[in-house]
PDB file of N, CA, C and O in Angstrom:
ATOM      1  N   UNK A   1       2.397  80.110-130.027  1.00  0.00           N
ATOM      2  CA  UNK A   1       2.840  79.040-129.167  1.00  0.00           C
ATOM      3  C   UNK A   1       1.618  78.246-128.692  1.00  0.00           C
ATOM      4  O   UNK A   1       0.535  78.722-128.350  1.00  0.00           O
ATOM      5  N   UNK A   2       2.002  76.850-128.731  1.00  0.00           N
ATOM      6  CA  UNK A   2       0.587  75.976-128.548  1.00  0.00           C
ATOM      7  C   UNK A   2       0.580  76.243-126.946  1.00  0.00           C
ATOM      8  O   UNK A   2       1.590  76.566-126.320  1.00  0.00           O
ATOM      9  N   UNK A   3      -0.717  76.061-126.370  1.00  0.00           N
ATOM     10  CA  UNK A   3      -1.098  75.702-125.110  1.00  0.00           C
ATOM     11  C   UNK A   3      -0.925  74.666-124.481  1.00  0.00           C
ATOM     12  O   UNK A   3      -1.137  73.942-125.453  1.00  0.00           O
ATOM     13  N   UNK A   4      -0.599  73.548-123.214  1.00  0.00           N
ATOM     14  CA  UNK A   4      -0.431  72.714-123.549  1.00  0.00           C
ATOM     15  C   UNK A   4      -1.689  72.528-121.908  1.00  0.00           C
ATOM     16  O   UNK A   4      -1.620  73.087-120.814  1.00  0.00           O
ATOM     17  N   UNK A   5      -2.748  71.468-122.475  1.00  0.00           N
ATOM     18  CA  UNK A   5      -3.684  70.920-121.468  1.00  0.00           C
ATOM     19  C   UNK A   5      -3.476  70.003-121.008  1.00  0.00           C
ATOM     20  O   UNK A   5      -3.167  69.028-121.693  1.00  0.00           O
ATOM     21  N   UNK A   6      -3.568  69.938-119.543  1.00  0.00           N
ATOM     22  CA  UNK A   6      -3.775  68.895-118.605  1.00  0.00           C
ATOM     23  C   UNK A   6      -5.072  68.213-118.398  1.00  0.00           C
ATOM     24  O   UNK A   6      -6.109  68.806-118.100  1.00  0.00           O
ATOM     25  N   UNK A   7      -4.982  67.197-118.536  1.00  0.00           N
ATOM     26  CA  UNK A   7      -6.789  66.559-118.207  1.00  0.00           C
ATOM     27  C   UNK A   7      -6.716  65.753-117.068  1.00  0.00           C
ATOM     28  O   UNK A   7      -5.628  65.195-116.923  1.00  0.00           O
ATOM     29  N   UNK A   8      -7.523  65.545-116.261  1.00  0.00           N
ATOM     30  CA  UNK A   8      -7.401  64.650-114.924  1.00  0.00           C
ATOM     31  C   UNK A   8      -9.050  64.091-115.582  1.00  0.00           C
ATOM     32  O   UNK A   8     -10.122  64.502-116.026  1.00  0.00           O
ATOM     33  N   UNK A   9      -8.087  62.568-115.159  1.00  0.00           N
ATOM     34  CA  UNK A   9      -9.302  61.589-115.346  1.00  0.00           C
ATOM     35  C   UNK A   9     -10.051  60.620-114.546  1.00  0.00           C
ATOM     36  O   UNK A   9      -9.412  59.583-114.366  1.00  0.00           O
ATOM     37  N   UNK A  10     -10.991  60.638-114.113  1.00  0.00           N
ATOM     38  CA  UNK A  10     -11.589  59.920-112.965  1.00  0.00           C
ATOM     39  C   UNK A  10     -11.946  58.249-113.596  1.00  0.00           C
ATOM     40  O   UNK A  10     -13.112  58.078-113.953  1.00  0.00           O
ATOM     41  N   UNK A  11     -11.004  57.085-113.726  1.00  0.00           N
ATOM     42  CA  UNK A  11     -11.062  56.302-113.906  1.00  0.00           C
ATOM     43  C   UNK A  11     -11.847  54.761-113.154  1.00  0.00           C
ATOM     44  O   UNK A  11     -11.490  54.535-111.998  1.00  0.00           O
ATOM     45  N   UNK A  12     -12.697  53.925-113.684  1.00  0.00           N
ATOM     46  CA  UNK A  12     -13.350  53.356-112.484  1.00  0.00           C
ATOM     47  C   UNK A  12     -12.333  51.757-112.867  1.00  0.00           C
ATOM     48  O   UNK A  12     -11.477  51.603-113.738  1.00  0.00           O
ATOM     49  N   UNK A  13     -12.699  51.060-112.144  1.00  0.00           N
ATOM     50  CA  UNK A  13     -11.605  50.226-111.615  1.00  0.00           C
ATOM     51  C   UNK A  13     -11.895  48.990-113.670  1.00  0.00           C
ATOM     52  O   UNK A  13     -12.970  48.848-114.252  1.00  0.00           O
ATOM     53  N   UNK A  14     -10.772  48.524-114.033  1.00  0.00           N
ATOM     54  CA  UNK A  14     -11.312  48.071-115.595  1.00  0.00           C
ATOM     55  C   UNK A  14     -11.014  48.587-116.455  1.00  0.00           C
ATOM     56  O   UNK A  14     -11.041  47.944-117.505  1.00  0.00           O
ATOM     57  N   UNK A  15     -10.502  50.226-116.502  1.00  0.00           N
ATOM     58  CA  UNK A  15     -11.187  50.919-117.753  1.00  0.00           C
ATOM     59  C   UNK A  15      -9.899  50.641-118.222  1.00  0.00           C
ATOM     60  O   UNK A  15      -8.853  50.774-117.587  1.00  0.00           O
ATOM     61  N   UNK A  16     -10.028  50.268-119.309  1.00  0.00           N
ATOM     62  CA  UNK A  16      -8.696  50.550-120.690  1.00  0.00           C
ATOM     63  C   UNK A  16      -8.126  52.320-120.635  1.00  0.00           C
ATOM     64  O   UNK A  16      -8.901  53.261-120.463  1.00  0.00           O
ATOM     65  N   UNK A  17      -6.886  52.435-120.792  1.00  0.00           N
ATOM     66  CA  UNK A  17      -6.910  53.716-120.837  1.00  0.00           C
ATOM     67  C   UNK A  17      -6.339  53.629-122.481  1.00  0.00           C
ATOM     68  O   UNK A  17      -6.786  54.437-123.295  1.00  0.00           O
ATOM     69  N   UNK A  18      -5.441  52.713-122.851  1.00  0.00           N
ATOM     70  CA  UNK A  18      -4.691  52.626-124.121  1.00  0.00           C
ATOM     71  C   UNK A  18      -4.517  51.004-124.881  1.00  0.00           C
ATOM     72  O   UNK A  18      -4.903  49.996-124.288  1.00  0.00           O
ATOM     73  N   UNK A  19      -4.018  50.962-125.969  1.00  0.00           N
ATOM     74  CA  UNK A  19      -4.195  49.886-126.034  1.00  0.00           C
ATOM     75  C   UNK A  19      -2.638  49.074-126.897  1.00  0.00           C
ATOM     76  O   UNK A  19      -2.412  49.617-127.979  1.00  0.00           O
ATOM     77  N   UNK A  20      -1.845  48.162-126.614  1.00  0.00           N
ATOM     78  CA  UNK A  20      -0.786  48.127-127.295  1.00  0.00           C
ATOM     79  C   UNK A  20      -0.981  48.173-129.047  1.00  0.00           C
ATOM     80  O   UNK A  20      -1.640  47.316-129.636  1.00  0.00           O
ATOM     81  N   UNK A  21      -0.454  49.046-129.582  1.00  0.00           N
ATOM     82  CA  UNK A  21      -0.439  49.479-130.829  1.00  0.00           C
ATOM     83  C   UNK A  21      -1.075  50.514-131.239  1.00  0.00           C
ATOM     84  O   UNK A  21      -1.025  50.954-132.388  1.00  0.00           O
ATOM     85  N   UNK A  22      -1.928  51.123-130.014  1.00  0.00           N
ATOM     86  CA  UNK A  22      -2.028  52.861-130.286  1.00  0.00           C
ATOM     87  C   UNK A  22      -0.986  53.660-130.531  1.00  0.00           C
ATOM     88  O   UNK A  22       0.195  53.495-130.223  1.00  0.00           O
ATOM     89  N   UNK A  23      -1.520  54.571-131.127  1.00  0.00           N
ATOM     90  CA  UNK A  23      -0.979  55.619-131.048  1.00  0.00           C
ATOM     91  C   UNK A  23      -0.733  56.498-129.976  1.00  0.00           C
ATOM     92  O   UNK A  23      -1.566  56.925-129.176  1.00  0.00           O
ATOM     93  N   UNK A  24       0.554  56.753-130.021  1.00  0.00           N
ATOM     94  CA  UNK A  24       1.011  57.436-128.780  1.00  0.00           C
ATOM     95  C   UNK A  24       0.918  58.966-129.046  1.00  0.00           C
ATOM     96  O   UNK A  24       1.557  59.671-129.827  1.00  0.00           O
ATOM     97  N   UNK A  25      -0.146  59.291-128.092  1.00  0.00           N
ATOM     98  CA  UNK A  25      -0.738  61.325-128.092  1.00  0.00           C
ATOM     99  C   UNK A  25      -0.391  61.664-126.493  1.00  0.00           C
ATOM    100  O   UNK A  25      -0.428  62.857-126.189  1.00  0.00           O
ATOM    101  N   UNK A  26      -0.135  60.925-125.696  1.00  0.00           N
ATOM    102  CA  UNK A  26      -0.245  61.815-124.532  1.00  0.00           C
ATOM    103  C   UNK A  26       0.420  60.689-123.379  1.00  0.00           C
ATOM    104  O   UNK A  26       0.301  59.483-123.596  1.00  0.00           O
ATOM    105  N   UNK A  27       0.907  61.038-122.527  1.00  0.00           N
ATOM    106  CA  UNK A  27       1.714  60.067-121.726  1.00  0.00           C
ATOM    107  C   UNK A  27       0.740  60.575-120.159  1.00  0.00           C
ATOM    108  O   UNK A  27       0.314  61.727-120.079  1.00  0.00           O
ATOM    109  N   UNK A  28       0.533  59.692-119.178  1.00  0.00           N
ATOM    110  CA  UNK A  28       0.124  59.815-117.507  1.00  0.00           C
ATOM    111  C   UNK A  28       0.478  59.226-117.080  1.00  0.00           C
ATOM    112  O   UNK A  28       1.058  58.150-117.226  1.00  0.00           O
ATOM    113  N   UNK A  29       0.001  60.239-115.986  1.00  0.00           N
ATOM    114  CA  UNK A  29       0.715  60.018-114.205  1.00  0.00           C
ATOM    115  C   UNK A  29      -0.683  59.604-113.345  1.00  0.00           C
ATOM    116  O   UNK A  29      -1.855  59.914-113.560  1.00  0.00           O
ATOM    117  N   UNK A  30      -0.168  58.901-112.447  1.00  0.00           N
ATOM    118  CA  UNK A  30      -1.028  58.230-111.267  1.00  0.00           C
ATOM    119  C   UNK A  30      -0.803  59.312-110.390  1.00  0.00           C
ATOM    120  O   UNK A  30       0.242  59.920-110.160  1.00  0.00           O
ATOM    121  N   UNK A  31      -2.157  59.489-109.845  1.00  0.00           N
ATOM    122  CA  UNK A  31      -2.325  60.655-109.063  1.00  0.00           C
ATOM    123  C   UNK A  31      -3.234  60.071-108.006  1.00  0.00           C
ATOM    124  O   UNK A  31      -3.400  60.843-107.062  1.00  0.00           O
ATOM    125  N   UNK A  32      -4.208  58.289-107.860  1.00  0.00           N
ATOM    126  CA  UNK A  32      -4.580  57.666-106.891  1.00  0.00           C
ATOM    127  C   UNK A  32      -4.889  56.576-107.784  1.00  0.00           C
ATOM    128  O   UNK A  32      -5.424  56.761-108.877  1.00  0.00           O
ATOM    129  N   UNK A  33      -4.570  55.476-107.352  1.00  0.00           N
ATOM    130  CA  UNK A  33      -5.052  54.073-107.837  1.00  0.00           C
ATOM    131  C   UNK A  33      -4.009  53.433-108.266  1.00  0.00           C
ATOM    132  O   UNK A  33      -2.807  53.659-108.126  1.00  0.00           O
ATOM    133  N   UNK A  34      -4.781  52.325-108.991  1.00  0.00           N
ATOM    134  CA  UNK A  34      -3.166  51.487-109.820  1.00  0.00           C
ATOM    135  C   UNK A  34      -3.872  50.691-111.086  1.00  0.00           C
ATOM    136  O   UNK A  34      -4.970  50.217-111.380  1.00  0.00           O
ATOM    137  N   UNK A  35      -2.376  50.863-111.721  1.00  0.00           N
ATOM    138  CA  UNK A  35      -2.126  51.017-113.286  1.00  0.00           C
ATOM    139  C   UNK A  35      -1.565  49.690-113.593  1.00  0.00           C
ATOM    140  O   UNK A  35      -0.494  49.445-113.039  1.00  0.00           O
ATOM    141  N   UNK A  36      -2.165  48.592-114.517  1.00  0.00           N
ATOM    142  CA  UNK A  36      -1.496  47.365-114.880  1.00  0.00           C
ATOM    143  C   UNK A  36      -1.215  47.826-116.121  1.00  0.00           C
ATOM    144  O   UNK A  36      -1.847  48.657-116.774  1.00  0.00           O
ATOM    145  N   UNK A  37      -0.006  47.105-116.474  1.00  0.00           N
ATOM    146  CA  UNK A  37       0.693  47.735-117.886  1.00  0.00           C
ATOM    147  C   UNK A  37       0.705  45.810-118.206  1.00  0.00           C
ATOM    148  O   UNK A  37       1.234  45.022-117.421  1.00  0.00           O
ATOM    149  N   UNK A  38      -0.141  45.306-119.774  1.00  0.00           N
ATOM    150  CA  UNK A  38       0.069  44.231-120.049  1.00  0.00           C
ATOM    151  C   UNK A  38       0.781  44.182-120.915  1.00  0.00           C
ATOM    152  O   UNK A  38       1.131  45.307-121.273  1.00  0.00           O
ATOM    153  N   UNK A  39       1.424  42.974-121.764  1.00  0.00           N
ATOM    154  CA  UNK A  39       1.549  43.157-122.770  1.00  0.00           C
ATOM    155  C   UNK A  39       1.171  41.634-123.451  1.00  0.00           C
ATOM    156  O   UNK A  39       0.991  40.795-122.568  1.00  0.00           O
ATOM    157  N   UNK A  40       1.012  41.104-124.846  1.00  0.00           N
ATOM    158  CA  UNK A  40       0.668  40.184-125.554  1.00  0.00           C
ATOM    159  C   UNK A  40       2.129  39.515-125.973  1.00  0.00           C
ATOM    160  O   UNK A  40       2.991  39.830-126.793  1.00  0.00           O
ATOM    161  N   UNK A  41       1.999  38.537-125.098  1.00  0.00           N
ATOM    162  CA  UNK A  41       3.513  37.578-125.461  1.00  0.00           C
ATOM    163  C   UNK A  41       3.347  35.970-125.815  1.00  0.00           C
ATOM    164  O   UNK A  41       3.006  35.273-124.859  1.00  0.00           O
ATOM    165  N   UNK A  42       3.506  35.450-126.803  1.00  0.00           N
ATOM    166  CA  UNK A  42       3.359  34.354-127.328  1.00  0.00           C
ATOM    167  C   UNK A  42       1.952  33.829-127.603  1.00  0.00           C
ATOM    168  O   UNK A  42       1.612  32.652-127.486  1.00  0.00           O
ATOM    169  N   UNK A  43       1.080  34.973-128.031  1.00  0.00           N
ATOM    170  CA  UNK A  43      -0.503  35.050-128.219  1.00  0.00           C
ATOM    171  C   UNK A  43      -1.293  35.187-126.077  1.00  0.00           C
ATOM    172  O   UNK A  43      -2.464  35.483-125.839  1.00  0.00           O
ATOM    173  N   UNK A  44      -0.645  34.999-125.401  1.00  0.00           N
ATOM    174  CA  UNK A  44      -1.240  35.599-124.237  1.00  0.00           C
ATOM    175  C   UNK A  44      -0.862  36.877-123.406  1.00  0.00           C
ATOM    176  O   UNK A  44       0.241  37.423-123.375  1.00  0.00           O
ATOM    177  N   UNK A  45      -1.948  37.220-122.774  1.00  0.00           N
ATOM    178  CA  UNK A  45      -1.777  38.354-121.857  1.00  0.00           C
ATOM    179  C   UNK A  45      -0.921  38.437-120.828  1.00  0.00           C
ATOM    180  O   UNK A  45      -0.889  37.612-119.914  1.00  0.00           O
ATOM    181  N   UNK A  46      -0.515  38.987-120.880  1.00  0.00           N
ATOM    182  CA  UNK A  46       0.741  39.067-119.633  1.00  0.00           C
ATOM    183  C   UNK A  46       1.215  39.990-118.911  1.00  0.00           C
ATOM    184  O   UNK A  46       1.914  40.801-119.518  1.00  0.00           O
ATOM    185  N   UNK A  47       0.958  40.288-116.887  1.00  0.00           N
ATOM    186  CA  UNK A  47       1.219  41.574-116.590  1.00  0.00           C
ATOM    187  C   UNK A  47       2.360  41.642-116.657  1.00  0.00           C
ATOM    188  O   UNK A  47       3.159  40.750-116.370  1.00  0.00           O
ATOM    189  N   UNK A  48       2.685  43.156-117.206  1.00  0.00           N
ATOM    190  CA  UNK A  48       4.536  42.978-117.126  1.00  0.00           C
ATOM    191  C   UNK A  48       4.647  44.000-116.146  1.00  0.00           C
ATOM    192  O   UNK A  48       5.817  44.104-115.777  1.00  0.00           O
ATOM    193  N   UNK A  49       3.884  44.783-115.591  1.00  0.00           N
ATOM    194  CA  UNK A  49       4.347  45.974-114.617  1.00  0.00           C
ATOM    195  C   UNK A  49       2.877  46.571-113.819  1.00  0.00           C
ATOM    196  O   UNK A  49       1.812  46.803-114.391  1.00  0.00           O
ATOM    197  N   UNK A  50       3.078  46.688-112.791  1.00  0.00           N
ATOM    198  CA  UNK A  50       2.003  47.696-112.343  1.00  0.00           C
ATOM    199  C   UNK A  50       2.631  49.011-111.529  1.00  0.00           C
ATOM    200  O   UNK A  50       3.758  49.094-111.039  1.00  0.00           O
ATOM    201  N   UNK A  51       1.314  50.258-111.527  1.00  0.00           N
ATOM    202  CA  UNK A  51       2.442  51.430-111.200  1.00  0.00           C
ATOM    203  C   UNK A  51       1.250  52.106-109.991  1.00  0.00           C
ATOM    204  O   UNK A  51       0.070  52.107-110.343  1.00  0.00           O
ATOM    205  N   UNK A  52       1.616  52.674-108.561  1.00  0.00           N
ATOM    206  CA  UNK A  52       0.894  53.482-108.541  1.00  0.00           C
ATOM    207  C   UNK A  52       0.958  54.908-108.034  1.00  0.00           C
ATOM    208  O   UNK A  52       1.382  55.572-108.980  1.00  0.00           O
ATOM    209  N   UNK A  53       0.730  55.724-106.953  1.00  0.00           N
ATOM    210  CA  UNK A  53       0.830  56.971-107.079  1.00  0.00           C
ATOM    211  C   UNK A  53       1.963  57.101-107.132  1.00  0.00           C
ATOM    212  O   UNK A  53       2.757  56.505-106.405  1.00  0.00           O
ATOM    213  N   UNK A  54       2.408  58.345-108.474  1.00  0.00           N
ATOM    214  CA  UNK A  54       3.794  58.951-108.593  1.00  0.00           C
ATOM    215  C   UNK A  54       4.255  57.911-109.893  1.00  0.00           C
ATOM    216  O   UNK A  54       5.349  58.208-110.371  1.00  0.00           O
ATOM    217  N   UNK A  55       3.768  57.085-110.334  1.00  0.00           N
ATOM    218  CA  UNK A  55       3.895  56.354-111.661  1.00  0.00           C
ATOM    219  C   UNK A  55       4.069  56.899-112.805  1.00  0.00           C
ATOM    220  O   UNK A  55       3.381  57.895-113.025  1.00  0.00           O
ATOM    221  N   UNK A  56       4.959  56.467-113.812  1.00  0.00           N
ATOM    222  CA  UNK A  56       4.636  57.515-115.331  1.00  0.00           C
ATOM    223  C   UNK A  56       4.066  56.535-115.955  1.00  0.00           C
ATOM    224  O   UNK A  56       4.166  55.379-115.544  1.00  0.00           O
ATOM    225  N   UNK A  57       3.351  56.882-117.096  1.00  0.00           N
ATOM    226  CA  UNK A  57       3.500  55.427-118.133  1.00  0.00           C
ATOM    227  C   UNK A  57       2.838  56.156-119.680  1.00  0.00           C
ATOM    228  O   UNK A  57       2.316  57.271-119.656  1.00  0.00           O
ATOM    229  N   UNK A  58       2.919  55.606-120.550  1.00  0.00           N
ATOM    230  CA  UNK A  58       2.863  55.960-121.842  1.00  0.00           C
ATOM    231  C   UNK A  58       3.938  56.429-122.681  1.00  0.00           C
ATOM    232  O   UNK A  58       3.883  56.613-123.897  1.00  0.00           O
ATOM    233  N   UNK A  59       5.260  56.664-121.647  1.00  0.00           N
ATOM    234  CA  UNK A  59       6.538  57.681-122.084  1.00  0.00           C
ATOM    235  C   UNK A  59       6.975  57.225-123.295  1.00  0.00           C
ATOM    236  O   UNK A  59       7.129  58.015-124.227  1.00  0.00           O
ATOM    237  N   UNK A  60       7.285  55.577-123.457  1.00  0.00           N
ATOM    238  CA  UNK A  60       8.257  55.268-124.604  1.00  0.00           C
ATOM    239  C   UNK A  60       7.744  55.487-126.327  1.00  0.00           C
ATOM    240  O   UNK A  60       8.395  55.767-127.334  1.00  0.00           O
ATOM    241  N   UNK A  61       6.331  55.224-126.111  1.00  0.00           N
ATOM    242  CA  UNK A  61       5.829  55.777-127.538  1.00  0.00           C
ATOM    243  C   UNK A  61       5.708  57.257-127.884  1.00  0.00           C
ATOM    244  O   UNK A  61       5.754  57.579-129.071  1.00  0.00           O
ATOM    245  N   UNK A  62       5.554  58.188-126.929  1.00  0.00           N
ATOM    246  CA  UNK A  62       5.889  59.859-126.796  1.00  0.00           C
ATOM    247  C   UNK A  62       7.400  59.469-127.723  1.00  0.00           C
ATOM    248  O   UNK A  62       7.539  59.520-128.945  1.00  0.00           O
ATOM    249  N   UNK A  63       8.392  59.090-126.713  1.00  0.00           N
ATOM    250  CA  UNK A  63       9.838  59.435-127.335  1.00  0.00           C
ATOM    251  C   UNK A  63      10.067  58.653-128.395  1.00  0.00           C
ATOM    252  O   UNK A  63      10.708  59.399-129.135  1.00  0.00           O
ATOM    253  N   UNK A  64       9.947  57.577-128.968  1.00  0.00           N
ATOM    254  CA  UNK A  64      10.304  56.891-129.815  1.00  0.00           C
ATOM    255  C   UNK A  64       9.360  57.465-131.176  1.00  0.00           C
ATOM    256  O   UNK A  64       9.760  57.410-132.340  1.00  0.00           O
ATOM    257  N   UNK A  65       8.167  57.961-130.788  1.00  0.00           N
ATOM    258  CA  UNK A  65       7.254  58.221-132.160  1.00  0.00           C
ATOM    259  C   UNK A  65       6.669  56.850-132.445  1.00  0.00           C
ATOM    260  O   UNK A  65       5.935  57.149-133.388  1.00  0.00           O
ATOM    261  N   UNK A  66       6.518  55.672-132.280  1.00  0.00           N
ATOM    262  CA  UNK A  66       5.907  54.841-132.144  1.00  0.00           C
ATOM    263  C   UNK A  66       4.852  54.339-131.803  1.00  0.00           C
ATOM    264  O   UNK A  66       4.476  54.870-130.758  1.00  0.00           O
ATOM    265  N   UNK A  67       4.057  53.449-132.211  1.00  0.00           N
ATOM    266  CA  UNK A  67       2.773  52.658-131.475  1.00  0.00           C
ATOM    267  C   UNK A  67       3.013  52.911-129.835  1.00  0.00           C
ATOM    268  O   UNK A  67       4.018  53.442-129.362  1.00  0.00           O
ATOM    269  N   UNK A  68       1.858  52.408-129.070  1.00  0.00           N
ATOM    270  CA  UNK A  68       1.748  51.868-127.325  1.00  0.00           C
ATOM    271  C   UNK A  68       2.761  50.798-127.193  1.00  0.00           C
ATOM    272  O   UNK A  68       2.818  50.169-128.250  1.00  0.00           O
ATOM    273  N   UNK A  69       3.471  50.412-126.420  1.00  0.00           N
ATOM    274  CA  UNK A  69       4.635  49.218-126.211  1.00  0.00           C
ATOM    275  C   UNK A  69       4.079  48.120-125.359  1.00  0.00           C
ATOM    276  O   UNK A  69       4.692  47.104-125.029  1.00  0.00           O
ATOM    277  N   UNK A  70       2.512  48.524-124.951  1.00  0.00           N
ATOM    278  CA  UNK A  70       2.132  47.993-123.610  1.00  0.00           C
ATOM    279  C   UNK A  70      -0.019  48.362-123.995  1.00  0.00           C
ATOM    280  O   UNK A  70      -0.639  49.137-124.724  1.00  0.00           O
ATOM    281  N   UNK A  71      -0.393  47.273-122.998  1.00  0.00           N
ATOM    282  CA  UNK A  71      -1.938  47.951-123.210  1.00  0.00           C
ATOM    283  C   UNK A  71      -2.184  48.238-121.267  1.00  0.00           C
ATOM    284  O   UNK A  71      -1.956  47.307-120.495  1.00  0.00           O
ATOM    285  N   UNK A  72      -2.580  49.397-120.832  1.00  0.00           N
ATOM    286  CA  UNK A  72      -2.703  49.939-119.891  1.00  0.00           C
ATOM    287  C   UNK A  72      -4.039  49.744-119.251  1.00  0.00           C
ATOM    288  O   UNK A  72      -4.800  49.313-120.117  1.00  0.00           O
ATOM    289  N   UNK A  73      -4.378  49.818-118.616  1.00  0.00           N
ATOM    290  CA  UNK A  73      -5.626  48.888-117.670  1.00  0.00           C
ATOM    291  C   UNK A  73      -5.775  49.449-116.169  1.00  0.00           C
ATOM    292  O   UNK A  73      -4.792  49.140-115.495  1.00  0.00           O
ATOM    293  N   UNK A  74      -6.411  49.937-115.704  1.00  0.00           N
ATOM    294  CA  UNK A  74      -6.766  50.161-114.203  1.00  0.00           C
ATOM    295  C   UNK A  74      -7.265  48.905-113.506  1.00  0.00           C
ATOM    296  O   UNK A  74      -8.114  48.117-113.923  1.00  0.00           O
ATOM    297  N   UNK A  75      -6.670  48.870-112.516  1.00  0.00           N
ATOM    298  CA  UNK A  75      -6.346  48.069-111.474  1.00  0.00           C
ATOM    299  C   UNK A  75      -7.691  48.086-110.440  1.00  0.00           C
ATOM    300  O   UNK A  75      -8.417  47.186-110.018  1.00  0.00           O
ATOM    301  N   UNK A  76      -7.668  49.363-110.268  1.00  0.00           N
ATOM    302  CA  UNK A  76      -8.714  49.641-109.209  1.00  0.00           C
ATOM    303  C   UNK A  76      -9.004  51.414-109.648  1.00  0.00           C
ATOM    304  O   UNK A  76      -8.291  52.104-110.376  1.00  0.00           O
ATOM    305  N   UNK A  77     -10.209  51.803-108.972  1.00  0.00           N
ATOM    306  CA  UNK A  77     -10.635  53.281-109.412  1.00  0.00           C
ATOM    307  C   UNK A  77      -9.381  53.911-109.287  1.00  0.00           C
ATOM    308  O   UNK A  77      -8.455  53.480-108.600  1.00  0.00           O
ATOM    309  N   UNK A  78      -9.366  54.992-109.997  1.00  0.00           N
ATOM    310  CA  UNK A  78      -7.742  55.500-110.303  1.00  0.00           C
ATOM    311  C   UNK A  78      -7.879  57.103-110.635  1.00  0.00           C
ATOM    312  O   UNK A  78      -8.908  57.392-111.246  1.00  0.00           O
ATOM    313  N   UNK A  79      -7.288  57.824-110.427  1.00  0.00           N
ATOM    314  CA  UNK A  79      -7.083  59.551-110.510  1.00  0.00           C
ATOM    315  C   UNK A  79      -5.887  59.918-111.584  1.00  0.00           C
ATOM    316  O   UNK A  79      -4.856  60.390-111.106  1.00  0.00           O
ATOM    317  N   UNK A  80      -5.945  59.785-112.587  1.00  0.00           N
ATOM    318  CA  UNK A  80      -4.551  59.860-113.851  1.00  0.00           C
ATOM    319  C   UNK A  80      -4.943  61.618-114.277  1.00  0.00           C
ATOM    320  O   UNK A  80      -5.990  62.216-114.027  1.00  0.00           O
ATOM    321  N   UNK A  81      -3.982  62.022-114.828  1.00  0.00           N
ATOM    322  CA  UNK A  81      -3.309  63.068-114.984  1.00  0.00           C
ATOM    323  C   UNK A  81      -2.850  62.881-116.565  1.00  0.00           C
ATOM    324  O   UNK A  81      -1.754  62.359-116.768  1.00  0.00           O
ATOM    325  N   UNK A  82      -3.736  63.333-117.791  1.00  0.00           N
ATOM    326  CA  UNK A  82      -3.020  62.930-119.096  1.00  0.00           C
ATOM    327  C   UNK A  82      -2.530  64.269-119.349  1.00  0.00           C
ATOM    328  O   UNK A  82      -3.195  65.257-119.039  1.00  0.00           O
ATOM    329  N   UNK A  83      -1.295  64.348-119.948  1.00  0.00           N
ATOM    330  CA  UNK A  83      -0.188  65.489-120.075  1.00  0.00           C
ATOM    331  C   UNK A  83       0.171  64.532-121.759  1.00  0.00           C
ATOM    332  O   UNK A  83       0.900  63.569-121.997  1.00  0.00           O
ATOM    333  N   UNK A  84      -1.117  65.720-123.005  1.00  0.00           N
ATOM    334  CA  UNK A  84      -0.679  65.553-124.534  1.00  0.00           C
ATOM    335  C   UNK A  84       0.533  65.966-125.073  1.00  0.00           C
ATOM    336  O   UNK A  84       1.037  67.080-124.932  1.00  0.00           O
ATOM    337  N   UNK A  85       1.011  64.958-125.740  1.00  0.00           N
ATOM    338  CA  UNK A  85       2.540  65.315-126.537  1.00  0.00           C
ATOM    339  C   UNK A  85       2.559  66.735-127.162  1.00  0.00           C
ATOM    340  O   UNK A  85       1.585  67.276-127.684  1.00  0.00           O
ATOM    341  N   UNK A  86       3.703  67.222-127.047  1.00  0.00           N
ATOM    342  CA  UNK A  86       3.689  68.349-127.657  1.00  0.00           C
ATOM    343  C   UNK A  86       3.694  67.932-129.207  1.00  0.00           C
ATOM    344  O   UNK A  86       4.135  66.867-129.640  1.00  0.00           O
ATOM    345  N   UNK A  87       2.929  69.314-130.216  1.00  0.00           N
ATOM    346  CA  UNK A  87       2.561  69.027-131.065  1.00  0.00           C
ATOM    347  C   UNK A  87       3.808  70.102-132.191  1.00  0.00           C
ATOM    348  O   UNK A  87       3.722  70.062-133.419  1.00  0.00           O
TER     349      UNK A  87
END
């Protein structure tokens, strides 16, 4: 039976965490800060959501098996929680 690891990530305010059309390995949670979720609509950037403590995000490419749906971005320094797809 696989193990399954938690990583907590100390994010500084900027950092890319994903990018739309990754590959989806691991879905997080906001555990302090905030999370802009963009996406690329008619060749521009566009926020479509921001999330913060108690937030999920990465879920729909986990369940679908699909690319990122979204490119994910910190807002401000941030405390995330990555929880990898089961394998």
């Amino acid at each position: 039976m696989a193990t399954l690891e938690l990583q907590q990530l100390h994010c500084p305010e900027g950092q890319r965490i994903f990018a739309e059309g990754d590959v989806a390995d691991a879905l997080y949670l906001v555990a302090g800060g905030r999370i802009g979720l963009y996406r690329i609509i008619n060749g521009r950037k566009s926020l479509s959501r921001t999330l913060g403590v108690g937030g999920m995000f990465g879920v729909t490419g986990i369940i679908d098996g699909g690319g990122r749906s979204a490119t994910a971005v910190t807002l401000e320094p941030s405390l995330l929680v990555r929880i990898p797809a089961a394998l």
